[in-house]
N, C-alpha and C positions, 0 to 999 in steps of 0.2 A: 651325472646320474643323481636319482634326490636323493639325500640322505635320510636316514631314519633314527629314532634314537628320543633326547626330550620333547617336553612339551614348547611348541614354537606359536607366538603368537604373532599374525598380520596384523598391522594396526596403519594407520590414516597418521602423517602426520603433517602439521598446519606449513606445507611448502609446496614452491612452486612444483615439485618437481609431480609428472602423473607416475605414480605408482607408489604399492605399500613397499611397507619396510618389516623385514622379520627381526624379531626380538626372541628369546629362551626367557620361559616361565620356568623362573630358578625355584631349586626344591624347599630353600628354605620360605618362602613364601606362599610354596604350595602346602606345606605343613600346617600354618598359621590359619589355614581356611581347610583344615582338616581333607585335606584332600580334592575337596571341589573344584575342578575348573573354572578359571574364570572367563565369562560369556561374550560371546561378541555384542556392542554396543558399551560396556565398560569404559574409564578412561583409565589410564596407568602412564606412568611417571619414567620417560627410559631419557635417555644420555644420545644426545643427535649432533653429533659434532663436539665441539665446545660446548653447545648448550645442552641444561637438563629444560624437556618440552612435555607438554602434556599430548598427549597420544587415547587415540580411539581405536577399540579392537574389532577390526571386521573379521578374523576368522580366526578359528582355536584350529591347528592342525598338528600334525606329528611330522613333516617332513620338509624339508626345503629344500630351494635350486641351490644355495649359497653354503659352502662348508662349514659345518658345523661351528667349527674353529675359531672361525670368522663372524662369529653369530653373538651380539653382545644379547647381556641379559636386563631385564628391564627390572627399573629403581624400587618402582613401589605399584602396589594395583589403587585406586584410588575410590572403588568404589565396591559396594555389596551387591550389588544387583544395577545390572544395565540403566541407562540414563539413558538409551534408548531403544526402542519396543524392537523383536523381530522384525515387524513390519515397517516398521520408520528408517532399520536403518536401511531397508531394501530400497527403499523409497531416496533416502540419500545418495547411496549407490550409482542407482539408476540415474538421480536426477545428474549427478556430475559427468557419467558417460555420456548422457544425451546430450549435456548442454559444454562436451568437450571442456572441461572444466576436472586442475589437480584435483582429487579427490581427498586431499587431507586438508585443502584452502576451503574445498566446495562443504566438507562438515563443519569445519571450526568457524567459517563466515554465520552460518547458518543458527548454530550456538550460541544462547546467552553468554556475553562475553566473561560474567564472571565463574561458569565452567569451563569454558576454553583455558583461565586460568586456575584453573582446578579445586576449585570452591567447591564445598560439602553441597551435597543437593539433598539440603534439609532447611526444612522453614526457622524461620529465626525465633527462638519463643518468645510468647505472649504474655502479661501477666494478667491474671484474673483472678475475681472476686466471687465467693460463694459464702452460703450461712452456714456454720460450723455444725456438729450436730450439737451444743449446746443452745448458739442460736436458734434452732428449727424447736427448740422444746420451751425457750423461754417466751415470756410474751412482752409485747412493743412499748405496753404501759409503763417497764420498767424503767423506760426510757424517756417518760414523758418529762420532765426535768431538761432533758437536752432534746428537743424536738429536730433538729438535724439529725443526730444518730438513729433517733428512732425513724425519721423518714428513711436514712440509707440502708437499714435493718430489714422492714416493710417492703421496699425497695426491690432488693435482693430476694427476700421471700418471694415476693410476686413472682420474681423468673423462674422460670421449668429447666435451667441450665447455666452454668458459668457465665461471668458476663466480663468480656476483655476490659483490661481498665481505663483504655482508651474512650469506651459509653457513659464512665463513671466522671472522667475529669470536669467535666461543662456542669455537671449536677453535684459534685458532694466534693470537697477541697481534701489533699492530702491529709490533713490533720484531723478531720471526720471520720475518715479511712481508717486510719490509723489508732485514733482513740477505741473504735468498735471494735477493733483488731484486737487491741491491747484489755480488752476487755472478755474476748474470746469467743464474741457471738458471731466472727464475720472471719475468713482465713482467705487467703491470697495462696496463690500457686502458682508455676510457670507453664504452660504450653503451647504446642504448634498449632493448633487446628482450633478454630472458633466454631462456638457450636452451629450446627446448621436444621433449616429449617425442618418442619416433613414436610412431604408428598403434599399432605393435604391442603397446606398456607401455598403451594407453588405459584400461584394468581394472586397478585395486590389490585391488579383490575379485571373485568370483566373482558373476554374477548368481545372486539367489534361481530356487530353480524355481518356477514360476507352476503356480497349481490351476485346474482347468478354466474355472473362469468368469474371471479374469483370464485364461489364456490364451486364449478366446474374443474378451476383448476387445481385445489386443494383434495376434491375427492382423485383428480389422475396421477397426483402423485403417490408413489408408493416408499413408504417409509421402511421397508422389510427387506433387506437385499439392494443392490448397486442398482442405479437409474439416474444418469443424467437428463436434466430437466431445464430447458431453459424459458423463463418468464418474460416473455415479449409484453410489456403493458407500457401505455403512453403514461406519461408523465403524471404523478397526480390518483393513478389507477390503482393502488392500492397492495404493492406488490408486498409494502414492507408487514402488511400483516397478515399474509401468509405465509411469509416466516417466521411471524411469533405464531402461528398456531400450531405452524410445522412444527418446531421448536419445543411447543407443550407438552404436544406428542410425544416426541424423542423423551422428554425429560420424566413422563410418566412412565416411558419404559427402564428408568435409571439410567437411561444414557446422556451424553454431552454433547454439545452441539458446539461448531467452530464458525461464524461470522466472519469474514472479509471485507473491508471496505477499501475503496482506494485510496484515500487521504487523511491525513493524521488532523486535518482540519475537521472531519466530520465526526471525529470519536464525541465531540461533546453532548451533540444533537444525540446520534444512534447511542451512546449511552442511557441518556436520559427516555429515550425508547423502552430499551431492555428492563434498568429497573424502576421506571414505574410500573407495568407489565407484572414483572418477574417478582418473587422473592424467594430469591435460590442466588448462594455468592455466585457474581459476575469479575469475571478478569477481562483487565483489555492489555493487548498488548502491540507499543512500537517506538517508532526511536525517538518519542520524547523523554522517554523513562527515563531513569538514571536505572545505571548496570545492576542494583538492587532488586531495586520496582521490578524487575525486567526480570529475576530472577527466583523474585519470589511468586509473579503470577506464571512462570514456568512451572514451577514444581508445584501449586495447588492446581493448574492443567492435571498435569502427566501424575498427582496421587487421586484426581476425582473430588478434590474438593471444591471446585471451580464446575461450574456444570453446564455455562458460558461462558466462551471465551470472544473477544470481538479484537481484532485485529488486523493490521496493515500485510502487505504480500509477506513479512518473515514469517509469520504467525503459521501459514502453512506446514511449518517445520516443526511444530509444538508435539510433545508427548502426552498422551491421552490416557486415563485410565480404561475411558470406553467409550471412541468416539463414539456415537449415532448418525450427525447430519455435518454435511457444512453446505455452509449458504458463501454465493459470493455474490454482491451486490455492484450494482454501475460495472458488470465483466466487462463491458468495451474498454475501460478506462487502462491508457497506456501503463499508466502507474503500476498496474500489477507486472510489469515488467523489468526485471533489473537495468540499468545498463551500462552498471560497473562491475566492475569483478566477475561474481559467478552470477551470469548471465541467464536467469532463470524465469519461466513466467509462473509466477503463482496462481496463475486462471487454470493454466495446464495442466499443473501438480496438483490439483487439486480435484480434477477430472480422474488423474491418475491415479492419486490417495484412495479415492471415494474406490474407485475399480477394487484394487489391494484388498482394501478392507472391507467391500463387500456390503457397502452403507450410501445411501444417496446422497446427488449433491446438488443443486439446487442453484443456477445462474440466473439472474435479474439484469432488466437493462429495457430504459425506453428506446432506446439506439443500437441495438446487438451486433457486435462486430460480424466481420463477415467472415470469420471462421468460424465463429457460433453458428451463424446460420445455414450457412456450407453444410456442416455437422448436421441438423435438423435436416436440410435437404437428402442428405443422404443416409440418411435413419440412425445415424447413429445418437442423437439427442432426442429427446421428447418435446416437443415444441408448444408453448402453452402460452395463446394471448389475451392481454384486457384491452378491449379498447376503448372502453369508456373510463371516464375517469369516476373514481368513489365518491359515493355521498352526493350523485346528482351532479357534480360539478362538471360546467362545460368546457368543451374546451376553448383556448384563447384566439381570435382572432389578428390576421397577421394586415399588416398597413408595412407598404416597401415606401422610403424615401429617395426616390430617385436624387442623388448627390449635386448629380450633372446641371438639374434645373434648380436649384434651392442653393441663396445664398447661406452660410453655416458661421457658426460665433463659437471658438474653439472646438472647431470638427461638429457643432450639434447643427442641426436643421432648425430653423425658426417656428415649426408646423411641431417639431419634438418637442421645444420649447412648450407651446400652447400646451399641447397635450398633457404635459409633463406639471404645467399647470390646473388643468382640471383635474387631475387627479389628487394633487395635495389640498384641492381645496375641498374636491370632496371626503376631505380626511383619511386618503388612502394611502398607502405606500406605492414608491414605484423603486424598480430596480434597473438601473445605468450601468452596463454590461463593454468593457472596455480592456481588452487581451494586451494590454502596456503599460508596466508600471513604471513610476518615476515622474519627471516633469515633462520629458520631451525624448523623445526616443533618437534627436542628435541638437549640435551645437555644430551652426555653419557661422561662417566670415559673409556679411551682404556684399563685400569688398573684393574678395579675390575670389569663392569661392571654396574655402578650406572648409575643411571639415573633421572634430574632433573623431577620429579613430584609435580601435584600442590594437597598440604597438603588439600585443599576444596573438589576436586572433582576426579572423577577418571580419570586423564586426565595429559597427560604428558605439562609440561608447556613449550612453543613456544618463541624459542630467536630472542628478537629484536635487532641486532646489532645494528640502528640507534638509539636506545633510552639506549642501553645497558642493557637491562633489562628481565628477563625473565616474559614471562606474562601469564597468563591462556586465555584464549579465550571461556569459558564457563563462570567464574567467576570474572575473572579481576583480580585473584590475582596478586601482582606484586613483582618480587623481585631482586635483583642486581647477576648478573652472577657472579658466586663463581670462584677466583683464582685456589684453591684443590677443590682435591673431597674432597665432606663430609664426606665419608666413607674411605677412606684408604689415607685422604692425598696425595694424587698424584695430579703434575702439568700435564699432560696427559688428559687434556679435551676437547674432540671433539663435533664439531654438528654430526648432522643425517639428511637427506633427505635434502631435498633444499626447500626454500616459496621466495616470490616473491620478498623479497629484496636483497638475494643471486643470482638469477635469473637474474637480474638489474643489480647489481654487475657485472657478466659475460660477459653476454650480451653486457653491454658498453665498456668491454677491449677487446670483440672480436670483436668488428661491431664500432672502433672508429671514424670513420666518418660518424655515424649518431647515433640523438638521439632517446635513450631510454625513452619510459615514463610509467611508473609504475602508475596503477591508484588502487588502494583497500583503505580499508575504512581507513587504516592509512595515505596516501597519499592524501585524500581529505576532511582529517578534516578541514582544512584551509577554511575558508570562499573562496567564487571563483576559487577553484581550479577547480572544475570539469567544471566550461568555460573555463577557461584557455586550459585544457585538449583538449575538443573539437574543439575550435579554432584550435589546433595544428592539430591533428586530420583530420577536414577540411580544411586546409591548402594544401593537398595533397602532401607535403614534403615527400621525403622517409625515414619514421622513422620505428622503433618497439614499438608496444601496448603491453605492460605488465600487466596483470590483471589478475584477478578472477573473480566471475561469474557476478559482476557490467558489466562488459563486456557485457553478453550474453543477456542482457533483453532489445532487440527493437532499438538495436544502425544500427545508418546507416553510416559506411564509405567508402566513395565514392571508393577510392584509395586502400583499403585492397583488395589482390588480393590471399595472403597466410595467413590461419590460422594454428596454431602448436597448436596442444592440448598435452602438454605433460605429462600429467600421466591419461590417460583414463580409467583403472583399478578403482578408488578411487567411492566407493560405490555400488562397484559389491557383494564383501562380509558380504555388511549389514545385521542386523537379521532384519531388519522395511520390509514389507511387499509389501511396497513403492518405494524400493532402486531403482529397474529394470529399472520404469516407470520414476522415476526425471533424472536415469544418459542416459536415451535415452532422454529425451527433452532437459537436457542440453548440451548432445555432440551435436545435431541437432541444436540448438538455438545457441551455439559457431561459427559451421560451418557457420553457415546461416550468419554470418558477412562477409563474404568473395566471391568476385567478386559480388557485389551489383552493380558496375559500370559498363566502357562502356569494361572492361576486364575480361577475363573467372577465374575464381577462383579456386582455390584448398585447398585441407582442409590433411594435413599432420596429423596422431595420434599415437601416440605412444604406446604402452602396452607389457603388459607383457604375456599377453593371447588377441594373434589376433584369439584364437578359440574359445573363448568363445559364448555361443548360443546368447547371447544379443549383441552384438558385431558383431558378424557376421551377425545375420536376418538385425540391425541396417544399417550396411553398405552395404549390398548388395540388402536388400528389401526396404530399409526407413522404418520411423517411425511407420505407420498403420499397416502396418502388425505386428509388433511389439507389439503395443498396441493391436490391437485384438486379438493377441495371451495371452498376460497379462489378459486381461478381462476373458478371457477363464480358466485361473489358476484362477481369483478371484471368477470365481462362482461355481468351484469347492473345492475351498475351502473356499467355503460359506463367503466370506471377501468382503470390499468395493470394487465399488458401487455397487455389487450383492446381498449386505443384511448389514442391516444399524447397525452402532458399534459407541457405549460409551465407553469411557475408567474415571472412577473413577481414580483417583490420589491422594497419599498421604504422605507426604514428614515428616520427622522430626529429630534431630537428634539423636533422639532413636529411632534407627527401629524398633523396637518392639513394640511402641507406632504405627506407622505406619501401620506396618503387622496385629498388633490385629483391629484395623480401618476398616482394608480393608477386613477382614474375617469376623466382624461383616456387612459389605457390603453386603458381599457376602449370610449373611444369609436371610439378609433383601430382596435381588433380591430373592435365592432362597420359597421364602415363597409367595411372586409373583407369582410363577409359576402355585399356583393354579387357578389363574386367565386368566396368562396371560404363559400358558404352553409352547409357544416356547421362551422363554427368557433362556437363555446360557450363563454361566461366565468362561471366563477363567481365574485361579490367585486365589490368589494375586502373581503376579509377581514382580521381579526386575526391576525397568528402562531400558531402552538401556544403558543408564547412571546413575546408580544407587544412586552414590553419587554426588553430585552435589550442590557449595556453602558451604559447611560443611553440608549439608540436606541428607539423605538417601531417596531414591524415590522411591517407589512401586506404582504399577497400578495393578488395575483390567477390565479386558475388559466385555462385557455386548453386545450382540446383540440379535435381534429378526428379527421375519419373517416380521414383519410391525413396521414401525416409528411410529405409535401410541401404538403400546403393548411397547414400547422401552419408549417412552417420561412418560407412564401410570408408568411403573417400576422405574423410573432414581425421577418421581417429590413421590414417594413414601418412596421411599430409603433416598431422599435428606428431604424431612420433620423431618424421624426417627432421620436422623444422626445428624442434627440440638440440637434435645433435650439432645445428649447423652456429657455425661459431656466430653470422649474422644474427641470428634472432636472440643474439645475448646484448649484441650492440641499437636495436630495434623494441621497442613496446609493439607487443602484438598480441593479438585474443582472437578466439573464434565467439561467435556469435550466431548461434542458431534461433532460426525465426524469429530473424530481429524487428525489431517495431521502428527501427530510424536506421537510415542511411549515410 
């Protein structure tokens, strides 16, 4: 029976296990806060084992299942007011039940790490400079004898407000500072908040004027109230600025708008977007940060002093003073999907957020997944397309390189070549679009036939000639390129295929009067390389873009007038159910970089099957037709988004530890069935990738006719398996509406 009696708080805490833990809101604590309860969303400080952990309070209540007795009391409360909104933490909640995910992992992942470890959530103060009021009466002449002081005097006069000292250091040296100081015309102070702009300065630029069909789509959206919206425009169309007018909008009504992108590679570009545009502080937020950075554009979000925010899928989780809009741009893009830990899609949550709170949200995408479109088909989206591209600009014409007749000089075509030459000579840019990085995607024996694999996973390992090393790309294994084969001794050891530093390689002895720049995630570990990059880039030099699909997500070059895709085949053969749909958005998304400008574009691709059915509908119908045809295979064969699918995972490195896991799974959904009779498993299956890390991977898949018979089976299955002594000897997770298999 519950008992009744103190104040008991539920709280979230950062473990495996799914469920809260009650703790007693001791009296002498509640004294100290004069009586006030303390709110759910709070963190507070309790004693979890051995360890003291920081904890999150989902619910204040008066009674629990657990004897009072047995009910420890928590250490300290840690905060005056929630650190997160009614509405966010409902939002958290929810997202961990959906996505079968502990609930005390699925907050504190979610969390700036440095409030998971229970940092004040206050801004760090600032120091700043203003004229004293003796300064504001004296006059500059005073000063003319040291004309530094009196410029920094003037200076300061001129501002309407504080000014951080950080604006000061480039113009006036500590000891300028400080003599004005010490003279009493200039004082210093510490605070949080820099001052911010008005209403009126909101614009450093002018809004573009919109062409009919953008302006059709900017008057249907309704910024008052919940409306998903999604913006079908071809590449080039103009989508991103009807998000800054959306945006104006919102910010005219005092409200905040939240930006999404998919990759932490484009924050520099959509940066430099926002505040040319904007003057209103802007925050970005993702895991390039250090735990500070990260902490402190958290809590200028969540007090409203931030009024944009632009960041990666965590961002979704951010504290608001008052959101207005969010926008999520390139939504096809996998990346918004977790697929570690707490397995979450931030396209989704943010569909969801927008619902909650009652404010629009705003999906973009020249390639629109097909559960976007699904959605629009079946009215639950507003569906809004450009299909002309802005500013006049044509679209790029496509030239197939059939592989089969055309000799090639490191995988290029001779006819590329040429092309790839008129272009630089007409001073243009061209962009060399290559899904492999490294030298060579293996290392064989001409001799025996060996071939370097990586001993972790089932995956040939990938030579880095610049590092010398051969590396996994799954696993990271790393090892030094062997003189002989291992296997028969022979000096006889060749690459195979060509990745993008091979590419590079070529490229610069064939085209040596101009540079090549190689951009993948080995070439931009460097802190600022990828400005560097784009400065070149914009530059409008005639160079060659060497990349992989860092390329293909939302970049705008002016000058690229020729795209080369050169190995278009690469994910035609896939067994993922998915392959079709990613390699049409991403040959579409590639192209789409080419003639953005005030020149007509072309899009050159190579393959080895120009007749393939995807390939051909692709290049001769576009994209849509494409996809409605996919949607059409998915709902006959009963697969995403036509009917909703879990996949159970479970890794070990006994697979038979694994396999018995997943077939106990499997009995626990089938016993489900009496309840919940359309529930279907197929499996236990092998990975795509079966071995992986030194782990063996199996999956079980799981659908049903309704996402509630699915979530009823998955939170049933996921109780059982909890208790069973195997799944402590097994890695395993549920995975709803996974985007890999």
């Amino acid at each position: 029976m519950p008992q009744t009696g103190p104040i008991i708080l539920r709280v979230a805490v950062p473990t495996p296990l799914r469920r809260t833990f009650d703790y007693i809101f001791p009296e002498n604590l509640l004294k100290e806060l004069d009586g006030d309860l303390p709110l759910p969303g709070s963190r507070v400080a309790i004693e979890f084992g051995r360890r003291t952990l920081v904890a999150l309070i989902i619910e204040v209540t008066d009674s629990s299942d657990i004897a009072l007795e047995k009910i420890k009391p928590i250490n300290d409360i840690l905060d005056s007011s929630p650190i997160l909104s009614p509405d966010l933490l409902k939002l958290f909640v929810w997202a961990a039940n959906y996505y079968q995910y502990p609930i005390g992992e699925a907050l504190f992942t979610a969390l700036p790490a440095l409030l998971r470890k229970g940092e004040a959530t206050e801004l760090p103060t600032v120091k700043h400079w203003r004229v004293s009021e003796l300064g504001l009466s004296a006059e500059t002449e005073s000063l003319d004898r040291a004309p530094r002081q009196k410029a920094l005097l003037q200076f300061l006069k001129d501002k309407t407000s504080a000014v951080p000292e950080s604006d000061l250091t480039g113009l006036f040296s500590a000891t300028i500072r400080n003599q004005v100081e010490a003279k009493g015309l200039i004082e210093s102070f510490l605070a949080q908040h820099e001052p911010q702009p008005s209403s009126d300065e909101l614009l450093q630029q002018e809004n573009l004027t919109l062409d009919p069909q953008q302006q059709v789509a900017m008057d249907a959206i309704e910024l008052h109230g919940f409306s998903c919206n999604l913006i079908e425009g071809v590449t080039g169309s103009g989508k991103t600025e009807i998000y800054l007018q959306a945006i104006e909008k919102v910010l005219r009504y005092n409200r905040q708008a939240l930006v999404l992108i998919p990759e932490i590679s484009l924050t520099p570009q959509t940066e430099k977007r926002f505040t040319d545009r904007f003057n209103t502080p802007i925050v970005t937020l993702h895991s390039g940060m250090t735990d500070k950075q990260r902490l402190e554009a958290w809590i200028k979000a969540k007090t409203g002093e931030a009024k944009i925010i632009l960041g990666t899928r965590s961002a979704i989780f951010t504290g608001f003073d008052d959101l207005g809009l969010i926008i999520l741009d390139e939504e096809h893009d996998s990346s918004y999907k977790q697929q570690d830990g707490f397995k979450y899609s931030a396209r989704d949550l943010a569909v969801i957020r927008a619902q909650r709170e009652d404010i629009p949200v705003i999906l973009g995408s020249a390639t629109p997944s097909l559960e976007s479109l699904n959605n629009c088909i079946e009215g639950r989206y507003q569906h809004l397309t450009l299909t002309q591209r802005a500013n006049n600009a044509t679209a790029p014409s496509w030239r197939v390189i059939d592989l089969k007749t055309e000799a090639t000089s490191c995988g290029i075509a001779q006819s590329t070549l040429d092309a790839i030459q008129q272009r630089l000579d007409a001073q243009q840019q061209v962009l060399v679009f290559l899904n492999r990085r490294g030298y060579a995607p293996a290392l064989v024996c001409h001799s025996c036939g060996w071939s370097a694999d990586c001993p972790k996973c089932d995956s040939k390992l990938t030579f880095h000639r610049a590092r010398g090393r051969l590396i996994c790309h799954h696993c990271d294994y790393q090892q030094r390129k062997p003189h002989h084969c291992p296997s028969c001794n022979s000096k006889d050891i060749m690459t195979a295929g060509e990745g993008t530093e091979q590419s590079e390689e070529f490229l610069a002895k064939r085209f040596p009067n101009n540079e090549v720049i190689r951009i993948d995630r080995d070439s931009t570990r460097r802190k600022g390389a990828m400005q560097e990059f784009f400065a070149t880039a914009d530059s409008g030099k005639p160079c060659i873009l060497l990349g992989t699909q860092m390329l293909a997500k939302g970049h705008h070059f002016e000058n690229v007038t020729l795209v080369v895709i050169l190995d278009a085949d690469s994910g035609l053969m896939s067994a993922d159910f998915r392959s079709h749909e990613r390699i049409g958005q991403l040959l579409i998304q590639v192209a789409g970089r080419s003639g953005r400008g005030k020149l007509k574009g072309e899009v050159i691709v190579q393959t080895h099957q120009p007749e393939h059915p995807v390939l051909d509908q692709l290049f001769n119908q576009g994209y849509r037709p494409l996809a409605l045809q996919l949607l059409q295979q998915r709902q006959q064969g009963m697969l995403p988004p036509c009917r909703p699918l879990a996949v159970i995972r479970a890794e070990s490195t006994y697979p038979n530890q694994a396999m018995e896991l997943l077939g106990l799974a499997r009995k626990l959904c089938d016993q489900q069935r009496g309840t919940e009779p359309d529930i279907q498993c197929l499996g236990p299956l092998p990975a795509l990738m079966e071995k992986r890390a030194g782990r063996f991977r199996f999956i079980l898949q799981v659908t049903a006719s309704q996402r509630a018979q699915l979530q009823r089976c998955l939170s049933a299955v996921a109780t059982q398996l909890d208790k069973e002594k195997l799944a402590q000897k097994v890695r395993w997770s549920i995975d709803v509406d996974p985007q890999e298999l």
